[in-house]
NUVO-209171 format. One record per residue (C-alpha): z, x, y; residue in one letter. Coordinates in steps of 0.001 Angstrom, whole numbers, padded with zeros to 6 digits, always signed. Each point is the difference from the previous one (the first is absolute). Example, Ala and Ser with C-alpha at 12.3 -4.5 7.8 and 13.67 -1.06 7.14 Angstrom:
# NUVO-209171
+007800+012300-004500A
-000660+001370+003440S
This chain:
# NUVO-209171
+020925+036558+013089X
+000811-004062+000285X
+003019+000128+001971X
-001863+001776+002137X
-001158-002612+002976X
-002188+000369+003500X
+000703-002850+002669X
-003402-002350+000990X
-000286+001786+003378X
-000092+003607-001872X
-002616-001861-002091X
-001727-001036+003109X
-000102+003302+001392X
-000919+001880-002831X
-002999-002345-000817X
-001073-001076+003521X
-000567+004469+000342X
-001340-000466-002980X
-002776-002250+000942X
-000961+002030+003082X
+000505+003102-002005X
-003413+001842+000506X
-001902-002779+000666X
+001236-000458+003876X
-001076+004092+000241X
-003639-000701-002141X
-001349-002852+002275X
-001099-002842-002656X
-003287-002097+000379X
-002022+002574+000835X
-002739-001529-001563X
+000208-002993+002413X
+000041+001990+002796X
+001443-002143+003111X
+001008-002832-001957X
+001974+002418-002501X
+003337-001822+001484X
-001368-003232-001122X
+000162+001436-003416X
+003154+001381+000094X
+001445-003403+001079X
-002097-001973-002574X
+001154+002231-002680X
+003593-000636+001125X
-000429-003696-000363X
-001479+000335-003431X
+002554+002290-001039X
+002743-002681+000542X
-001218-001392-003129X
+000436+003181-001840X
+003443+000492+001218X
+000904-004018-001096X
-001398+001647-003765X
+002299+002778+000462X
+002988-001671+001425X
-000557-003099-002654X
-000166+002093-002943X
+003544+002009+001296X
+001636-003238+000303X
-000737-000893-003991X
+001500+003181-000736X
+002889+001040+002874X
+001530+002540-001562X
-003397+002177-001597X
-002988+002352+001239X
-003403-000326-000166X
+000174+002310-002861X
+003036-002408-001878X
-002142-003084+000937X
-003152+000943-001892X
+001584+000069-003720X
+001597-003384+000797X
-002821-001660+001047X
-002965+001672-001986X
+001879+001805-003322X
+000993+003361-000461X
-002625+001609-001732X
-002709-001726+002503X
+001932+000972+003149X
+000648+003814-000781X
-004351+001100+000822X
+000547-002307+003289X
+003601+001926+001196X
-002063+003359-000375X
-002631-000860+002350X
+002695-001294+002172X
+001785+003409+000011X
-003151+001468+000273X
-000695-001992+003048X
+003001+000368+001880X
-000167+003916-000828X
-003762+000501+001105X
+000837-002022+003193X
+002840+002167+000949X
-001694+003332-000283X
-003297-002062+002072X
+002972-000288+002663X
+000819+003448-000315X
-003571+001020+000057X
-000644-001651+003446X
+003001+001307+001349X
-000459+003631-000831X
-003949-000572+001301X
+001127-000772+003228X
+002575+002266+001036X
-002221+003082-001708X
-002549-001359+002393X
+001893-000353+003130X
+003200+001842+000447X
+000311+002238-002925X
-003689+001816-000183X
+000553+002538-002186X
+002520-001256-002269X
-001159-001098-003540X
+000205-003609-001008X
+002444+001027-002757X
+002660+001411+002195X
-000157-003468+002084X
+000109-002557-002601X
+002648+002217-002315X
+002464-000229+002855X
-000536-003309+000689X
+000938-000704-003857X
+003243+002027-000075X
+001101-001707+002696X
-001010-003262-001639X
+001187+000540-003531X
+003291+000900+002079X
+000068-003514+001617X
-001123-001703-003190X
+002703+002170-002610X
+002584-001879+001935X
-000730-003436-001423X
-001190-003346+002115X
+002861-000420+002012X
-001067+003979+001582X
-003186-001049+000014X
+000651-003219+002276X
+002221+001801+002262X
-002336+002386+000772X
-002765-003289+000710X
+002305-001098+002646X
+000252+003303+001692X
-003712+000958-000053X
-001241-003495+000545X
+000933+000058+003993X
-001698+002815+000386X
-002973-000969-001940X
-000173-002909+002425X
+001122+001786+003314X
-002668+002916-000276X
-002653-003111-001125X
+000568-002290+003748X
+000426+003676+001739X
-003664+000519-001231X
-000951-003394+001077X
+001094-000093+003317X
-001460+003950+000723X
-003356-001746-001245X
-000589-002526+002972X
+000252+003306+001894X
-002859+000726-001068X
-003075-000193+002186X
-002197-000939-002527X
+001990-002803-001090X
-001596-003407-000413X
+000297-003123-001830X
-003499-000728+000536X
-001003+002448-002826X
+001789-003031-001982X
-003220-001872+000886X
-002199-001772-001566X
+002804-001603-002467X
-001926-000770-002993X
-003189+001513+001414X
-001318-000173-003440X
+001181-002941-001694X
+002701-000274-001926X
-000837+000585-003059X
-000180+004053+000311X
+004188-000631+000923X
+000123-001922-003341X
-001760+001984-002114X
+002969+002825+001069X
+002702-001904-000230X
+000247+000172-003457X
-000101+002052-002076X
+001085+002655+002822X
+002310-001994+002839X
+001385-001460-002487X
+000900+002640-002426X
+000648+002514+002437X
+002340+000549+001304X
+001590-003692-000449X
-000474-000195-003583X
+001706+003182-000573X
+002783-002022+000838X
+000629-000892-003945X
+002566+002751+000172X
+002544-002115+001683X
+000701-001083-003355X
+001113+002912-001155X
+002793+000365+002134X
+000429-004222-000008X
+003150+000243-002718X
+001592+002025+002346X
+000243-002147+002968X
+003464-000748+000630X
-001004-004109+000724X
-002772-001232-001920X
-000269-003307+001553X
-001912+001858+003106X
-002725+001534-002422X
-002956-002320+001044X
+001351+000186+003721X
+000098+003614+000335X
-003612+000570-002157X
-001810-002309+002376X
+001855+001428+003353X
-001445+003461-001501X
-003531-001042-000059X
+000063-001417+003202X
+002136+001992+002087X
-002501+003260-001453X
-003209-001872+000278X
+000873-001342+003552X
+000907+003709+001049X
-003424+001531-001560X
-002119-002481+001553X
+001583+000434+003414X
-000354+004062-000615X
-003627-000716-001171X
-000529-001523+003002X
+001222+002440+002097X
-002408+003037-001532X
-002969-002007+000351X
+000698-000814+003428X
+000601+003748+000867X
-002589+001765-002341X
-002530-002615-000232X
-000949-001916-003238X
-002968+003147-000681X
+002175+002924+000356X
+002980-002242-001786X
-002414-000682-002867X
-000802+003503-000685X
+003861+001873+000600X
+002025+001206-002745X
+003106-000452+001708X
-001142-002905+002610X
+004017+000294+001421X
-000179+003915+000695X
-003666-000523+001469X
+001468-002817+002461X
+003318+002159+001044X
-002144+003310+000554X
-001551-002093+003072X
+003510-000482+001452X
+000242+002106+003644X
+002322-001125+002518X
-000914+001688+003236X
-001552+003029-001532X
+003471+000841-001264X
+001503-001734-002800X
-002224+000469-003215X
-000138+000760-003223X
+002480-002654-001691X
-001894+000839-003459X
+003986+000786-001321X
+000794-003582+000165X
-002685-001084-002241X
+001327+002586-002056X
+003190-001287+000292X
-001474-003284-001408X
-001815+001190-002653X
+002963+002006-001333X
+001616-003018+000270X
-001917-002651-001185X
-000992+002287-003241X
+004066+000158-000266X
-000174-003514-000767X
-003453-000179-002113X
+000725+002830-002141X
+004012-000840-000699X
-000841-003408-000785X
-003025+001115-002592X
+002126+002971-001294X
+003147-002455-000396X
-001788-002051-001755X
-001550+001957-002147X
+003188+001629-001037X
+001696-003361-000671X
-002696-001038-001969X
+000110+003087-002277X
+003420-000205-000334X
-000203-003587-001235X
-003055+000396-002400X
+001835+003171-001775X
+003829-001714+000408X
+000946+002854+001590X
+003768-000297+001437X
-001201+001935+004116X
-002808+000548+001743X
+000963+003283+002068X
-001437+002394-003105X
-003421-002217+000420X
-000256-000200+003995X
+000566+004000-000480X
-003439+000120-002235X
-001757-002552+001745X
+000329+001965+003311X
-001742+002433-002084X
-002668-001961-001591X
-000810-002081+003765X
-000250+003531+001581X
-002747+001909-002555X
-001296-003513+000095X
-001127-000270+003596X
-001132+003375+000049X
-002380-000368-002840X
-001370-003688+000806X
-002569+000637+002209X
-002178+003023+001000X
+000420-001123+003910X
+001053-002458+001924X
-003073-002087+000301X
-000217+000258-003974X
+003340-001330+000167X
-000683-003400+002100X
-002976-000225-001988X
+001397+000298-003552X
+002714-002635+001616X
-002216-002499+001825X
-002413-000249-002620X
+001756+000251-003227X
+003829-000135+000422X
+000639-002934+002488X
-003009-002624-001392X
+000839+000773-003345X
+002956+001184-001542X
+002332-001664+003399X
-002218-003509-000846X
+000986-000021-003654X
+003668+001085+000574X
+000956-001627+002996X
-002099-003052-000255X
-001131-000361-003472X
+002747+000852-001775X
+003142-001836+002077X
-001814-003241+000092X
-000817+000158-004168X
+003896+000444-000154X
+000787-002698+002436X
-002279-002816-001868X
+002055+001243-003227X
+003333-000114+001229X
-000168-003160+001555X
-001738-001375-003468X
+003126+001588-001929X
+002180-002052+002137X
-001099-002858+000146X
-000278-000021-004063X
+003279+001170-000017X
+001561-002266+002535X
């Protein structure tokens, strides 16, 4: 599994898809209404700190995961209750992913199909990627990645054809203050989906040149914030901050409006297209981790045998989180993100941090 290695523009890829994952399909900030791109840009800037934690705390230890860092830093016995919740974290996100992606298409393309047909073929086709190590798995980044980002501007530029488009629904900037923007920026901007970001160091010993590590985790976080808070942007000049505010999937609201001349509609199959493949990139990075991290905690020599059960878990998993999909959002707006993201993506990396750098500076 070491001499395994991905290159830092497969890294890129996989985590700059990663960070627009479902979130560039969701519509973030709704609670801010027009200023919800404010948001996403101040949580981008505050999440540069996060990624100097994670980058910082990968350059102590080069060679090791998350998962191989914890023992070293905090004991064995001490880290083993924090790895589960890890594991548990990147496993519950996945099938989350999953769970938005099978919502959607049921609820747009694919009527009368149940959820469980979706999401199960997503997985075998993901557990297919995945089963052929890191190096498949980065390949496959570079080929979906262009086509993330093709059907993304194609969406963008069929917007301003749209009659209702207007950048004055951007206005008033800050009509309230700015304290309602801060008050979102963390614990949600931040932890979602920036924070989410702690994955990268899962997959960190397997860069090929780990000089680049803090260069390639900042370029991440702003190369996907900067792209979110342009498409943010974008819906709220087309739908309107009110109609924004209150859409499930703000991006498929905006590209329903699209008519050129009466005759070209309906471009609903390249948001599709986008959310297939931006969950691509959330759910292999969560699964992949969570398989690594498995395979390290119970020394076991592969992680093909695990990937094939935790395609398994992730699907019965989404299925059975939530009731329906505004139980979903809720269970994950008010529960998952401000708590559980805060204490291991925040928390949690910052404790180590403060210890590590204490060890070596005793030590050095």
């Amino acid at each position: 599994m070491k001499q395994e290695k991905i290159s830092g523009f497969q890294l890129s890829y996989l985590m700059i898809g990663y960070v627009l994952g479902t979130a560039m399909i969701l519509g973030l900030g709704a609670e801010v209404k027009q200023d919800a791109w404010l948001l996403i840009l101040f949580g981008m800037l505050c999440s540069l700190i996060l990624m100097a934690v994670y980058t910082q705390l990968s350059a102590y230890y080069p060679d090791d995961t998350l998962v191989q860092i914890l023992p070293k830093i905090i004991g064995k016995y001490l880290s083993y209750p924090i790895i589960m919740l890890y594991i548990f974290h990147f496993t519950y996100s996945a099938a989350r992913a999953c769970r938005e992606l099978g919502d959607l298409i049921v609820t747009t393309i694919l009527v009368d199909t149940p959820s469980v047909v979706v999401i199960g073929s997503f997985m075998v086709l993901m557990i297919y990627c995945l089963r052929g190590g890191v190096e498949t798995f980065g390949r496959m980044g570079e080929i979906v990645f262009p086509v993330y980002i093709i059907a993304l501007i194609l969406i963008w530029i069929l917007l301003f054809s749209v009659e209702q488009f207007n950048v004055n629904n951007l206005t008033p900037v800050l009509g309230n203050g700015v304290k309602p923007v801060l008050k979102e920026v963390f614990p949600n901007a931040v932890n979602f989906p920036f924070g989410e970001t702690i994955i990268i160091m899962m997959f960190f010993p397997f860069l090929n040149k780990k000089q680049n590590v803090r260069k390639i985790g900042m370029s991440i976080i702003l190369i996907g914030g900067t792209m979110l808070t342009v498409n943010s942007i974008m819906m709220l000049s087309t739908l309107g901050p009110e109609i924004y505010s209150e859409s499930n999937f703000s991006l498929l609201a905006a590209t329903q409006m699209v008519s050129i001349a009466d005759f070209l509609e309906r471009f609903d199959a390249l948001v599709i297209l986008m959310m297939v493949a931006g969950v691509f990139f959330k759910v292999g990075g969560f699964t992949f981790g969570a398989a690594v991290a498995i395979s390290q905690v119970f020394k076991l020599k592969q992680t093909r045998s695990v990937i094939l059960a935790m395609g398994t878990i992730i699907t019965s998993l989404s299925l059975i989180s939530a009731t329906s999909y505004v139980e979903h959002l809720e269970i994950g707006f008010t529960i998952f993100v401000p708590y559980v993201h805060t204490l291991l993506q925040v928390i949690v990396p910052i404790l180590l941090l403060c210890i590590a750098f204490i060890r070596k500076r005793i030590h050095s």
